[in-house]
ZADO-1210 file (C-alpha; in nm, 4 decimals, padded with zeros to 6 digits):
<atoms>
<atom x="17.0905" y="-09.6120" z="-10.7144" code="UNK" pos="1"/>
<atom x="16.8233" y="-09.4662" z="-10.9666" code="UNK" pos="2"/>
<atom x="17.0224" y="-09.5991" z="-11.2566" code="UNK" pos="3"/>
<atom x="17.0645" y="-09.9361" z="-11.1097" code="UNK" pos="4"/>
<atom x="16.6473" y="-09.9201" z="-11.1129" code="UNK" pos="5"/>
<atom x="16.6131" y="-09.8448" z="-11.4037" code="UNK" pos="6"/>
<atom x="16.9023" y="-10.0986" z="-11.5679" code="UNK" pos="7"/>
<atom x="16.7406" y="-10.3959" z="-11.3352" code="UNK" pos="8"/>
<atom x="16.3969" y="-10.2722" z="-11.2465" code="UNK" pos="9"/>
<atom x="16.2377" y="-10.5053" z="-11.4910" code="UNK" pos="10"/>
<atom x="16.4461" y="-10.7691" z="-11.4730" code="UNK" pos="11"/>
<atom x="16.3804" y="-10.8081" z="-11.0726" code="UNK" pos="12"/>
<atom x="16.0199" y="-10.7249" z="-11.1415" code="UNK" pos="13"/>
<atom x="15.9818" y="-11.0024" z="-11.3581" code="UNK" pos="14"/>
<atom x="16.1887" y="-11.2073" z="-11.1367" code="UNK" pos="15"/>
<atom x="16.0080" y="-11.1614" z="-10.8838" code="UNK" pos="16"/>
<atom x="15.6451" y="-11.2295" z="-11.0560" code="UNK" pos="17"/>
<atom x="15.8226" y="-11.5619" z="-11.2135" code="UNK" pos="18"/>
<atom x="15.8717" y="-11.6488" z="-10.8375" code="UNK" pos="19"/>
<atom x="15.5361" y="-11.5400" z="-10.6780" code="UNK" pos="20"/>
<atom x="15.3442" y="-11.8007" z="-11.0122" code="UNK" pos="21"/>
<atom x="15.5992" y="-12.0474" z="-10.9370" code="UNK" pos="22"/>
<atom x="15.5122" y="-12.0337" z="-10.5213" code="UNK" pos="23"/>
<atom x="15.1273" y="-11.9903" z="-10.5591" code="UNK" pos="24"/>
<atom x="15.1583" y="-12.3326" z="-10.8404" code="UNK" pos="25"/>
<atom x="15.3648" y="-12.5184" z="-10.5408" code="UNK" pos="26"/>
<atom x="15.0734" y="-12.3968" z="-10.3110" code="UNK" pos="27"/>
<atom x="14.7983" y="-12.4656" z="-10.5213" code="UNK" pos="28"/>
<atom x="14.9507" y="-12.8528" z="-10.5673" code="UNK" pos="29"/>
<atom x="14.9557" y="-12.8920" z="-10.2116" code="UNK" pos="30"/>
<atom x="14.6080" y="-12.7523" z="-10.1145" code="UNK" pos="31"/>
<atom x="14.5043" y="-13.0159" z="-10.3662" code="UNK" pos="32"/>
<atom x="14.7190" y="-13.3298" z="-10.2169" code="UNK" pos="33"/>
<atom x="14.6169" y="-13.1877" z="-09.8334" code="UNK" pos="34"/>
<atom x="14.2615" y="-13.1305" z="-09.9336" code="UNK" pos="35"/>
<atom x="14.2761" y="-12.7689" z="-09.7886" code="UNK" pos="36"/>
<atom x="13.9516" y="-12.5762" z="-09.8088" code="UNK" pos="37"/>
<atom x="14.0582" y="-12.2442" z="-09.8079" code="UNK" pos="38"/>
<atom x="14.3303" y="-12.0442" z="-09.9598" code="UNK" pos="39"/>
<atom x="14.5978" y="-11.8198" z="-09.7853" code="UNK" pos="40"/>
<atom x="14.5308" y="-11.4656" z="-09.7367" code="UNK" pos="41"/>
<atom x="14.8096" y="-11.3041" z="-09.9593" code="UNK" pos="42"/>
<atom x="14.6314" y="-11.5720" z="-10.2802" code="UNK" pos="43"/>
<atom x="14.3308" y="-11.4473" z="-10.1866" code="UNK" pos="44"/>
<atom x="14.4011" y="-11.0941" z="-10.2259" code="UNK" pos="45"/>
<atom x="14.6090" y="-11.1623" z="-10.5325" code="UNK" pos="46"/>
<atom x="14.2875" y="-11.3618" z="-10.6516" code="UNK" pos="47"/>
<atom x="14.0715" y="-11.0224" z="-10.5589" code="UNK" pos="48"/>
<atom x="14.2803" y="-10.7945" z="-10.7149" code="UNK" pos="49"/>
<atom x="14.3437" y="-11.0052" z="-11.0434" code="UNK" pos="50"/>
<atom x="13.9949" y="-11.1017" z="-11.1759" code="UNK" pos="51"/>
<atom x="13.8537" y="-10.7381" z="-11.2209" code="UNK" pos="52"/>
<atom x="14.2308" y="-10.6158" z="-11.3980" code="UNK" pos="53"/>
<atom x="14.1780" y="-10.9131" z="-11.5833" code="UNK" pos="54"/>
<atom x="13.8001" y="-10.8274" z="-11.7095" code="UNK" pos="55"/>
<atom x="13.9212" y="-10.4773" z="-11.8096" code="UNK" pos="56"/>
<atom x="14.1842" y="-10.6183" z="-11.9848" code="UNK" pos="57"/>
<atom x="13.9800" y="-10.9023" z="-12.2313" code="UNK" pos="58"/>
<atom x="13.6727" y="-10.6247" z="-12.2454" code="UNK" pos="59"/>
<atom x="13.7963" y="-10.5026" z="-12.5775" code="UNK" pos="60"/>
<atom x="13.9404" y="-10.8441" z="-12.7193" code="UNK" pos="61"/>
<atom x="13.5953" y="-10.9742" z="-12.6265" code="UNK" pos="62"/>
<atom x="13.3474" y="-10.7016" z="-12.7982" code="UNK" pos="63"/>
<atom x="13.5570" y="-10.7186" z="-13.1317" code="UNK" pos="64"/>
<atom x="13.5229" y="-11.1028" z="-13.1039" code="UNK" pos="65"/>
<atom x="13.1258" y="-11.0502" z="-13.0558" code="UNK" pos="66"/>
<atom x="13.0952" y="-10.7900" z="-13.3106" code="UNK" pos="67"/>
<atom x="13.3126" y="-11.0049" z="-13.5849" code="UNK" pos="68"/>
<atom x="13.0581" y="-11.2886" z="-13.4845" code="UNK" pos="69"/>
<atom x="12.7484" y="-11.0741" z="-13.5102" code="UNK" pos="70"/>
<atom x="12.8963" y="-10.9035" z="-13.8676" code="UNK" pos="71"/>
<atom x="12.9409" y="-11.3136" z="-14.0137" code="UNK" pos="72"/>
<atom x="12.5597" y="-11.3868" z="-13.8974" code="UNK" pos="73"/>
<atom x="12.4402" y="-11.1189" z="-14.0468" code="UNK" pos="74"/>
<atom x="12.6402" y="-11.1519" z="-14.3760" code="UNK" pos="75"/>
<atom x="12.5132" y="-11.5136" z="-14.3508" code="UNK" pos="76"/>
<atom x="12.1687" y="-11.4198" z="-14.2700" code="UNK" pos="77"/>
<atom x="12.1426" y="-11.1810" z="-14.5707" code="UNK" pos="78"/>
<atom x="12.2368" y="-11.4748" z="-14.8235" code="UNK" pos="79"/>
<atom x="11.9803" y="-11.6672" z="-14.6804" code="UNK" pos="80"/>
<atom x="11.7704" y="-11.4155" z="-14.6829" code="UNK" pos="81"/>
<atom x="11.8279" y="-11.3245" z="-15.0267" code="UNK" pos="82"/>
<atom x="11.7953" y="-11.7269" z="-15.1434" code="UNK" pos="83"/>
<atom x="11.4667" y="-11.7164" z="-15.0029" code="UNK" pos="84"/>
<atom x="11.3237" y="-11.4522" z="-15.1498" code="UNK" pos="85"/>
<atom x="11.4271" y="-11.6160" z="-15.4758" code="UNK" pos="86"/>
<atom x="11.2627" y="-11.8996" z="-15.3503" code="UNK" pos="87"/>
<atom x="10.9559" y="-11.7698" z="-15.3065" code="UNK" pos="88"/>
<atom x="10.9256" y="-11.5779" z="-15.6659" code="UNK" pos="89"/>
<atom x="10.9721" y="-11.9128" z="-15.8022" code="UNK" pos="90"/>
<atom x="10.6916" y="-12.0674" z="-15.5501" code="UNK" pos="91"/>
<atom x="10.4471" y="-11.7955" z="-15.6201" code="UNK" pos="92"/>
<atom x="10.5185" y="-11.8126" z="-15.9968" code="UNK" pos="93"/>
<atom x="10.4478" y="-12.2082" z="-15.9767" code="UNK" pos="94"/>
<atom x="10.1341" y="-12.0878" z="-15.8216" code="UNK" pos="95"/>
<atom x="10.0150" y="-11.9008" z="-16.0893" code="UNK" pos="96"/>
<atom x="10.0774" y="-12.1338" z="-16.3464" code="UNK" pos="97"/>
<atom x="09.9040" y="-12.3938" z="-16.1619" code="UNK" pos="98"/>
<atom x="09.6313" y="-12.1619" z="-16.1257" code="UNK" pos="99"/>
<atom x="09.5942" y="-12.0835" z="-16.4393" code="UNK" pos="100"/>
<atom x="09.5879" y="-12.3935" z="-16.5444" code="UNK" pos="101"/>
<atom x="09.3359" y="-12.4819" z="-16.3193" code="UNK" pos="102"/>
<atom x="09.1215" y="-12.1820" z="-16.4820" code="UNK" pos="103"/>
<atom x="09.2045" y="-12.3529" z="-16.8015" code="UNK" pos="104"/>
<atom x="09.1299" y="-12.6720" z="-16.7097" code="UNK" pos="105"/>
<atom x="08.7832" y="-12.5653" z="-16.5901" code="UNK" pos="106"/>
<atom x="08.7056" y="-12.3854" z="-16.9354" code="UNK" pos="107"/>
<atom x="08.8057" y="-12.6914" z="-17.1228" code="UNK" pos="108"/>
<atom x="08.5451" y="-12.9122" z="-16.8704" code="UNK" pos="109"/>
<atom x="08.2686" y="-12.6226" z="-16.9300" code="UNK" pos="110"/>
<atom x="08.3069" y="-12.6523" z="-17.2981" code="UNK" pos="111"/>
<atom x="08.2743" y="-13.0414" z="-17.3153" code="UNK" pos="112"/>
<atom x="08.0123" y="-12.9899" z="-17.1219" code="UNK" pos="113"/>
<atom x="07.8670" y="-12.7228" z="-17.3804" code="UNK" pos="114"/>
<atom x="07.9469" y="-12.9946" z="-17.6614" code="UNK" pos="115"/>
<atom x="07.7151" y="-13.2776" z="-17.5507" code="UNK" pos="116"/>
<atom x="07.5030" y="-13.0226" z="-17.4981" code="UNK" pos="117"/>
<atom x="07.4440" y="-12.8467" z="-17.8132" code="UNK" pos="118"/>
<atom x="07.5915" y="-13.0758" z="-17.9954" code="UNK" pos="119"/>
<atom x="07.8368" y="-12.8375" z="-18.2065" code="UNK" pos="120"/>
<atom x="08.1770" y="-12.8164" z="-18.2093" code="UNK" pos="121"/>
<atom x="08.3186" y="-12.5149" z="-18.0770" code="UNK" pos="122"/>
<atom x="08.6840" y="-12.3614" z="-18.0831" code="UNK" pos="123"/>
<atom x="08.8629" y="-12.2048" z="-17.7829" code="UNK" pos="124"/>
<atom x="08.9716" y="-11.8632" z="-17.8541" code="UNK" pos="125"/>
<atom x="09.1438" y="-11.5830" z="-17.6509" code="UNK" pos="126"/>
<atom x="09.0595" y="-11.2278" z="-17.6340" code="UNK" pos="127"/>
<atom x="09.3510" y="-11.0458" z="-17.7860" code="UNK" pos="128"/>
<atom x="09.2197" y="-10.6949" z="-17.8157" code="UNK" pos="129"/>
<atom x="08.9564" y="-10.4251" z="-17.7730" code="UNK" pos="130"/>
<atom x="08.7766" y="-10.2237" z="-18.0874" code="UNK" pos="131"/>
<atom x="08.8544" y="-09.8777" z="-17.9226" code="UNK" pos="132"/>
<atom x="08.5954" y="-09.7113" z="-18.1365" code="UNK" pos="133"/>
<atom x="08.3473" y="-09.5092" z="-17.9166" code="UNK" pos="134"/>
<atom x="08.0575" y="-09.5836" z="-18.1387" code="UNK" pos="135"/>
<atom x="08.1189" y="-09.9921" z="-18.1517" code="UNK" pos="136"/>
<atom x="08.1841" y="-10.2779" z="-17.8757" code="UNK" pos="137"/>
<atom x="08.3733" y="-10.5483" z="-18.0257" code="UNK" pos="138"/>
<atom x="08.6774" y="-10.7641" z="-17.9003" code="UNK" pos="139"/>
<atom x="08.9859" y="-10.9474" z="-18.0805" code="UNK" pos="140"/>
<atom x="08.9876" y="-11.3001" z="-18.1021" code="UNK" pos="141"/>
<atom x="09.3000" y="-11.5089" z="-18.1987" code="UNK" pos="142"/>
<atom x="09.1659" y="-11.7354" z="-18.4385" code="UNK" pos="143"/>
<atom x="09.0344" y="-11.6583" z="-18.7774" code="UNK" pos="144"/>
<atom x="08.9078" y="-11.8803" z="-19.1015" code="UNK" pos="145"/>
<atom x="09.2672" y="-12.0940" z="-19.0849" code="UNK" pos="146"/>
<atom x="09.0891" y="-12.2301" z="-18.8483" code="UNK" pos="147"/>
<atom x="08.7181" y="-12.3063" z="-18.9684" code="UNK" pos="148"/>
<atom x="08.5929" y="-11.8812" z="-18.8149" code="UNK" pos="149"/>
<atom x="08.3799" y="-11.7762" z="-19.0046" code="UNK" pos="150"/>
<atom x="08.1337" y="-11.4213" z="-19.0494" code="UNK" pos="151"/>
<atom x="07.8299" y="-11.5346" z="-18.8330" code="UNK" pos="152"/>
<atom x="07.9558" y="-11.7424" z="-18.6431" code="UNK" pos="153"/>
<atom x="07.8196" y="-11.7163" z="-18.2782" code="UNK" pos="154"/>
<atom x="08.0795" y="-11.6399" z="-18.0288" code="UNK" pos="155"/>
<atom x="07.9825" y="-11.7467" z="-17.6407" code="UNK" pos="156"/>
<atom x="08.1435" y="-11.8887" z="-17.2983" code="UNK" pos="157"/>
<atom x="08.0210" y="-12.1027" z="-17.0654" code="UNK" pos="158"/>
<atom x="07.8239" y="-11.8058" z="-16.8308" code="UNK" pos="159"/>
<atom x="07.5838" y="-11.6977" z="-17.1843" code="UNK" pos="160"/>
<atom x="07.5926" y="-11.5149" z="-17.5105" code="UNK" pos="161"/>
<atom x="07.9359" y="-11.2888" z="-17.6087" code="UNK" pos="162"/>
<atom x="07.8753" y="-11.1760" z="-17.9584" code="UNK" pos="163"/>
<atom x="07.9149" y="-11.2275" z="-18.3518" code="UNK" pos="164"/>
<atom x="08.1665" y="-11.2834" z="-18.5293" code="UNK" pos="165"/>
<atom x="08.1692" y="-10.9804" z="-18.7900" code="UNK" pos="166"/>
<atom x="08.4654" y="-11.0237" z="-18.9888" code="UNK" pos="167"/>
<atom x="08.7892" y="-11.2612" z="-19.0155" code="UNK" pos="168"/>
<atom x="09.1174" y="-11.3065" z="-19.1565" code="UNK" pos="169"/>
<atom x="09.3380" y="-11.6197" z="-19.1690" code="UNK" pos="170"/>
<atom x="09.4295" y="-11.6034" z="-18.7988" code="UNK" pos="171"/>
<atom x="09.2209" y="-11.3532" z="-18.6182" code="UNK" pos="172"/>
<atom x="08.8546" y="-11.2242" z="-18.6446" code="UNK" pos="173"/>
<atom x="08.6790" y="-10.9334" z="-18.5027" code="UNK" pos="174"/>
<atom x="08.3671" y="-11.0499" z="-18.2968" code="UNK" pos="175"/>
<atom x="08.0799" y="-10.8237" z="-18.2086" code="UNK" pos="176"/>
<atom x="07.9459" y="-10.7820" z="-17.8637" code="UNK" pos="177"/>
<atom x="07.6346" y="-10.8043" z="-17.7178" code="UNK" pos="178"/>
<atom x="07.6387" y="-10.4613" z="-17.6080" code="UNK" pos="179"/>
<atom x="07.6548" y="-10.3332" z="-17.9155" code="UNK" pos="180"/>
<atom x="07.4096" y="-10.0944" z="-18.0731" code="UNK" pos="181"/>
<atom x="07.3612" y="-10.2884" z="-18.3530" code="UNK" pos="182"/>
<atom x="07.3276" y="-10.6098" z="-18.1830" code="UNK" pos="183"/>
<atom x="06.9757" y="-10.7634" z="-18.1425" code="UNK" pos="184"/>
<atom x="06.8692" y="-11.1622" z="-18.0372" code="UNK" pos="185"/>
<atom x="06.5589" y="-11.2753" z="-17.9934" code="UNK" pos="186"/>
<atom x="06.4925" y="-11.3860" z="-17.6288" code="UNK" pos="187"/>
<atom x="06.2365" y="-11.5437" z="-17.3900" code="UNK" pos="188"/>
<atom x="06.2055" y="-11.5544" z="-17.0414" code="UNK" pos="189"/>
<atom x="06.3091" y="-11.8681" z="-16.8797" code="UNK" pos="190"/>
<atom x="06.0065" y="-11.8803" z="-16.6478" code="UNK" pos="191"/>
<atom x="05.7355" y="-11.7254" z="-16.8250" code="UNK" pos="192"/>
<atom x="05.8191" y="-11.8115" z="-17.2056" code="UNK" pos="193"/>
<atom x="05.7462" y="-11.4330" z="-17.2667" code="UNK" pos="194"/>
<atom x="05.9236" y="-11.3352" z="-17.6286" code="UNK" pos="195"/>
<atom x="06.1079" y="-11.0341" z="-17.7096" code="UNK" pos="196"/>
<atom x="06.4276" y="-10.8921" z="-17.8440" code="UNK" pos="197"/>
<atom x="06.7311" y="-10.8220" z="-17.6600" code="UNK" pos="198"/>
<atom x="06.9196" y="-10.5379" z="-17.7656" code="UNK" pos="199"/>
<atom x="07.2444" y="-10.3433" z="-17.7005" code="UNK" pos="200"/>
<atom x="07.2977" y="-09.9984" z="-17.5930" code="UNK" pos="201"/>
<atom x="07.6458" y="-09.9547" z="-17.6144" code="UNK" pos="202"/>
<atom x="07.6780" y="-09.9379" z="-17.2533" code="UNK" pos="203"/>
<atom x="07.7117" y="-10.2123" z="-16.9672" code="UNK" pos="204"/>
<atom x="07.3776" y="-10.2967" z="-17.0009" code="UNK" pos="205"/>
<atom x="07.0918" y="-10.4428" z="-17.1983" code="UNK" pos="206"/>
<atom x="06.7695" y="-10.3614" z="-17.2735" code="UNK" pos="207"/>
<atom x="06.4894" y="-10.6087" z="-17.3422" code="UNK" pos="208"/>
<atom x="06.1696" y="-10.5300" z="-17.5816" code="UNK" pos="209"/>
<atom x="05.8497" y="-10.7569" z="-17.5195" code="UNK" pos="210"/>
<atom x="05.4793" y="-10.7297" z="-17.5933" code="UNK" pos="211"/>
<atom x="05.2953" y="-10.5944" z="-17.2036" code="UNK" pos="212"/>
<atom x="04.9964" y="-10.7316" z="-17.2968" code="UNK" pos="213"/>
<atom x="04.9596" y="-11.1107" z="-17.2065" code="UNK" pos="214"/>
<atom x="05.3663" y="-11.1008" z="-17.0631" code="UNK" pos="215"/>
<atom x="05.4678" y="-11.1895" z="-16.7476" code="UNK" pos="216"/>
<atom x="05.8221" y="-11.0179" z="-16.6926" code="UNK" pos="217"/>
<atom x="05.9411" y="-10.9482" z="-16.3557" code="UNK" pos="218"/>
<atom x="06.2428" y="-10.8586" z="-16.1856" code="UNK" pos="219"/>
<atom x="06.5133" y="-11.1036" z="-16.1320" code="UNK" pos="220"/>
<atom x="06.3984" y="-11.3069" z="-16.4282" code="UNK" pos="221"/>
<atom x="06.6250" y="-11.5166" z="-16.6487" code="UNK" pos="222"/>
<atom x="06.6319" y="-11.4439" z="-17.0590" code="UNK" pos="223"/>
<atom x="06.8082" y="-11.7005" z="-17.2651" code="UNK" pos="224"/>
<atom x="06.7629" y="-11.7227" z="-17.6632" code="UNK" pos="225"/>
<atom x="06.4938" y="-11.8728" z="-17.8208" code="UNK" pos="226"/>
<atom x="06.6579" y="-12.0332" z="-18.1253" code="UNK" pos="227"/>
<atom x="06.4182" y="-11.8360" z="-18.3522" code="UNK" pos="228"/>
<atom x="06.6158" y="-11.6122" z="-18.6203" code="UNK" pos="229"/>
<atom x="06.8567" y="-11.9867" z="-18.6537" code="UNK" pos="230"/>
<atom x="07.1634" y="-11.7528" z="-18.4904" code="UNK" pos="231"/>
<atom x="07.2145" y="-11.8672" z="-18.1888" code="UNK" pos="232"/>
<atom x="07.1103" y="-12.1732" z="-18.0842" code="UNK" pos="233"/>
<atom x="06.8268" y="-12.2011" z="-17.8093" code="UNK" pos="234"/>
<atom x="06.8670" y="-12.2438" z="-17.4257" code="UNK" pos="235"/>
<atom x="07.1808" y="-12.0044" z="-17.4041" code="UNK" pos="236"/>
<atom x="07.1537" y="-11.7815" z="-17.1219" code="UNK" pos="237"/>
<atom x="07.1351" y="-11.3830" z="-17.2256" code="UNK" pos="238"/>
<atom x="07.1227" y="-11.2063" z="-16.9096" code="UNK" pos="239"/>
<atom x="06.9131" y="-11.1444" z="-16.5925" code="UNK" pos="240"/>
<atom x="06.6027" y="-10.8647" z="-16.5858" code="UNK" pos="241"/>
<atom x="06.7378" y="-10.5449" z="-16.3703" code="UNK" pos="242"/>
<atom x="06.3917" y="-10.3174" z="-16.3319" code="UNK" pos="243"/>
<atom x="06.1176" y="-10.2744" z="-16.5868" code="UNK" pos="244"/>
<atom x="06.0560" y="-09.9437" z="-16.7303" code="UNK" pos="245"/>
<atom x="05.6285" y="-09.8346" z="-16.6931" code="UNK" pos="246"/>
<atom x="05.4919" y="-09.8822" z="-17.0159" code="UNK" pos="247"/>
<atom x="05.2572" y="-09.5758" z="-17.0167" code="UNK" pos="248"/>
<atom x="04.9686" y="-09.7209" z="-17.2216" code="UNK" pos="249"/>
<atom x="05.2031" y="-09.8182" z="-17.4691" code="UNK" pos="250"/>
<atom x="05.1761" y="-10.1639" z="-17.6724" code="UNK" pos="251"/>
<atom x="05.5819" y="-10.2613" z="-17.5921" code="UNK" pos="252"/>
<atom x="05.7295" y="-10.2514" z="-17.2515" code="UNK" pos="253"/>
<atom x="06.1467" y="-10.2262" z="-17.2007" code="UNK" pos="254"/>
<atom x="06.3419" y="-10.3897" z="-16.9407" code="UNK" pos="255"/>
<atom x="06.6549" y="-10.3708" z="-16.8578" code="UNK" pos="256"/>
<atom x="06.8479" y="-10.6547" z="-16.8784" code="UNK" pos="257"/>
<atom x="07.1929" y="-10.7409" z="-16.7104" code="UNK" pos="258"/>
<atom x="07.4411" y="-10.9690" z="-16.8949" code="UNK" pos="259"/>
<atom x="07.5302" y="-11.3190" z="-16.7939" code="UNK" pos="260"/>
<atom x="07.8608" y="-11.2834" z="-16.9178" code="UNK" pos="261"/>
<atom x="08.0898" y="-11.0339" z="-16.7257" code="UNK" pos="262"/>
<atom x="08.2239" y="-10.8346" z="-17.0320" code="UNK" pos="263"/>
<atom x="08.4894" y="-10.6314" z="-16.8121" code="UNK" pos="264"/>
<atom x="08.6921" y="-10.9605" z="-16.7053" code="UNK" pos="265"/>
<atom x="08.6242" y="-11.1686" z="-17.0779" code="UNK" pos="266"/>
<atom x="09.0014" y="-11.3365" z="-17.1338" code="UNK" pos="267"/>
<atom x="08.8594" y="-11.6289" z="-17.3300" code="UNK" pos="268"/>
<atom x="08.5560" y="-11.7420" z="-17.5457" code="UNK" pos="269"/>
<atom x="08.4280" y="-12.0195" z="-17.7725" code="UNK" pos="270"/>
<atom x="08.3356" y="-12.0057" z="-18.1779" code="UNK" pos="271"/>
<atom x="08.0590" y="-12.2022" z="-18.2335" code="UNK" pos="272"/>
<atom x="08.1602" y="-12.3707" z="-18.6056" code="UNK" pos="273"/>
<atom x="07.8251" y="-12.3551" z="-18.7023" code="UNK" pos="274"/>
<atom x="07.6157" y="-12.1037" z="-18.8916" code="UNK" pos="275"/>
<atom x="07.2421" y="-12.0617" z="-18.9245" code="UNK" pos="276"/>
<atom x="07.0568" y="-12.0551" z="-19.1968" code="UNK" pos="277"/>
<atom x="06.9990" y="-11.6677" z="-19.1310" code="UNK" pos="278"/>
<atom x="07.3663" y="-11.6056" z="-19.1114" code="UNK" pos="279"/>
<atom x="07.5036" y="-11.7759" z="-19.4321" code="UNK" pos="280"/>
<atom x="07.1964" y="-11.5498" z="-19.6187" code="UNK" pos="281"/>
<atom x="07.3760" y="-11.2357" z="-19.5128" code="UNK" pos="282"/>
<atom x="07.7339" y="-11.3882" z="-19.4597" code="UNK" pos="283"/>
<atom x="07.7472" y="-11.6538" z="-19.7517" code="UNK" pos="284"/>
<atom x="08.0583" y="-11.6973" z="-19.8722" code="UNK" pos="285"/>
<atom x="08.1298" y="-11.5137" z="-20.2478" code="UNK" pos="286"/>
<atom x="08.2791" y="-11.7991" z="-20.3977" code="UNK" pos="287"/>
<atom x="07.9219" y="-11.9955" z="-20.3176" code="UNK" pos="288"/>
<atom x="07.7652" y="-11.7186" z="-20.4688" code="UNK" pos="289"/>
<atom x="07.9464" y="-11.7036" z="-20.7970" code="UNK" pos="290"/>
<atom x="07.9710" y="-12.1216" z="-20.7992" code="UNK" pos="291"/>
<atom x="07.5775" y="-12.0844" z="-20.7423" code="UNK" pos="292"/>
<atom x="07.5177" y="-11.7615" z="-21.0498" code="UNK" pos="293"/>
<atom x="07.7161" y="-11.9927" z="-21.2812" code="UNK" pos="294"/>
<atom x="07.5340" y="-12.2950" z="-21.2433" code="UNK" pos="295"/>
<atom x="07.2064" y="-12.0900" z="-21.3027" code="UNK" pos="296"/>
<atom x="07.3791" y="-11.9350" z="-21.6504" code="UNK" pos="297"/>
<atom x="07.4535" y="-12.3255" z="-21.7664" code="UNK" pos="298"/>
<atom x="07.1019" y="-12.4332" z="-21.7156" code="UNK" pos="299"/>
<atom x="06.8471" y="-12.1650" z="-21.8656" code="UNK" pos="300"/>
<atom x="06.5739" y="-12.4239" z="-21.7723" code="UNK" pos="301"/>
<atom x="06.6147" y="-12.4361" z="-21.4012" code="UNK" pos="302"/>
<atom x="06.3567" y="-12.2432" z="-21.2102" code="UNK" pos="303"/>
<atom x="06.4077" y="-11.9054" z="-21.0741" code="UNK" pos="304"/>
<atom x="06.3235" y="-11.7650" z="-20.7109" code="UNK" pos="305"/>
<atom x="06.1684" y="-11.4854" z="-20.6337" code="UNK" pos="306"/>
<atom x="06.4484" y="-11.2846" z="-20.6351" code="UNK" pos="307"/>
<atom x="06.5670" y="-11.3818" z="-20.9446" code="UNK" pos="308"/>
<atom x="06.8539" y="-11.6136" z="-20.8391" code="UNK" pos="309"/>
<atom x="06.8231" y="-11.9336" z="-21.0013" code="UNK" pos="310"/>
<atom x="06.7869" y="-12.2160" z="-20.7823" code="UNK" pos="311"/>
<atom x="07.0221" y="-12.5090" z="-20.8277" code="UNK" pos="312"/>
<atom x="06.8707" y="-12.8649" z="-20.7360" code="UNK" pos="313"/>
<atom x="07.1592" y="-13.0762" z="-20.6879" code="UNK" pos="314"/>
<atom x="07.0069" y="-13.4404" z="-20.8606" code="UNK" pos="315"/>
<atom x="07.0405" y="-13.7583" z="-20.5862" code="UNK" pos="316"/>
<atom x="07.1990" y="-14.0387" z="-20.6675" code="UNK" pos="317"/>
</atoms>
């Protein structure tokens, strides 16, 4: 008997579950035709026991299905992730160009603006470099006599005074800054018309030498150049009057003078292509001077300065 089990035990099992789907089918079709509400007790219980086998069963089929879903978002979120942050370099770099060019735009506005102005032409130049000597303040510009720079030329932007141009080759020149030590303009106060000279002192700062008696300096005061000296032309703005040092009973009182121009964020300036009279005296050109020593030679007649150059009339027409 146990071996006839085992040889047909699955056989009649399945036999007999073949039998019970094809009765509860028949049943199910003719609850449906008769309308019956409820089901018979044994489907019932059959019902009971099946659903929660059933839910153990699928468990695992259906949290490998969720996790395979949940490992193809994220692969798909990380793509999209990763096109957007490429997306947004390229935005932000956009951005900066267009700011930039904004910046630029503005400059090239200012400097039109400076040109009906002073009537002079003036050349856009960037800042290229710093003099690192400790003793000097000067800054790189990219343009040099290629391009009409010349030694004394005045070097400014659109907030006030920068410098001097010191020294050029073809391309580049190296301008002096206000700061500098050695610099000194000739400045008046914008409110008062009190006169003095503006000089550097190698720091941050200026300092700003007037007459005390008969000058009206006070804090807060403008100082632009006066035009005297024929360097820089007259109106441009020098810097603002920090605090006054006390005189003492001395003739000449100091004050200390903050620039217009912000030194620490300078990116680009403007060469005036013009040169004072002062400035081609101590900047003149050799070739002038040797065209100007060998007319005197040809013409023993011509009057002599001073000095003892000759002086060359040029005849009119």
């Amino acid at each position: 008997m146990p071996d006839f089990w085992r040889r047909l035990g699955a056989p009649i099992a399945f036999g007999l579950l073949a039998l019970l789907t094809t009765i509860t089918m028949v049943s199910d079709r003719r609850a449906i035709r008769d309308e019956a509400v409820g089901l018979p007790w044994w489907q019932a219980l059959l019902l009971e026991v099946t659903v929660p086998v059933q839910k153990v069963l699928l468990s695992p089929v259906d949290a490998a299905s969720s996790a395979w879903d949940r490992y193809v978002d994220l692969v798909g979120v990380q793509d999209e992730n990763g096109r957007l942050q490429e997306r947004v370099r390229e935005l932000e770099e956009a951005n900066l160009q267009f700011r930039e060019a904004l910046v630029a735009s503005g400059h090239l506005q200012r400097i039109a603006a400076m040109r009906d102005d002073f009537e002079v032409e003036m050349l856009p130049a960037e800042i290229v470099g710093l003099d690192i000597s400790p003793w000097f303040r000067s800054v790189l510009i990219d343009r040099g006599h290629a391009y009409g720079v010349r030694s004394g030329s005045p070097v400014l932007t659109d907030q006030g005074v920068v410098g001097l141009v010191t020294a050029a080759s073809p391309s580049a020149a190296r301008a002096m800054l206000l700061l500098d030590r050695q610099s000194a303009i000739d400045g008046v106060v914008q409110r008062s018309r009190a006169r003095g000279v503006v000089r550097g002192r190698g720091t941050g700062e200026l300092e700003f030498e007037f007459v005390v008696r008969g000058s009206d300096v006070r804090e807060g005061d403008v100082v632009i150049t006066s035009g005297m000296g024929g360097v820089y032309p007259k109106g441009l703005r020098i810097g603002v009057v920090r605090s006054l040092a006390d005189p003492g009973g001395r003739l000449l009182q100091t004050a200390v003078l903050v620039p217009a121009v912000d030194f620490g964020r300078l990116e680009q300036a403007f060469v005036m292509m013009h040169r004072g009279p002062t400035m081609e005296l101590l900047y003149g050109e050799p070739g002038d001077r040797d065209v100007e020593a060998k007319a005197g030679s040809a013409d023993p007649s011509a009057p002599a300065s001073a000095n003892g150059v000759a002086r060359v009339e040029t005849p009119r027409p």
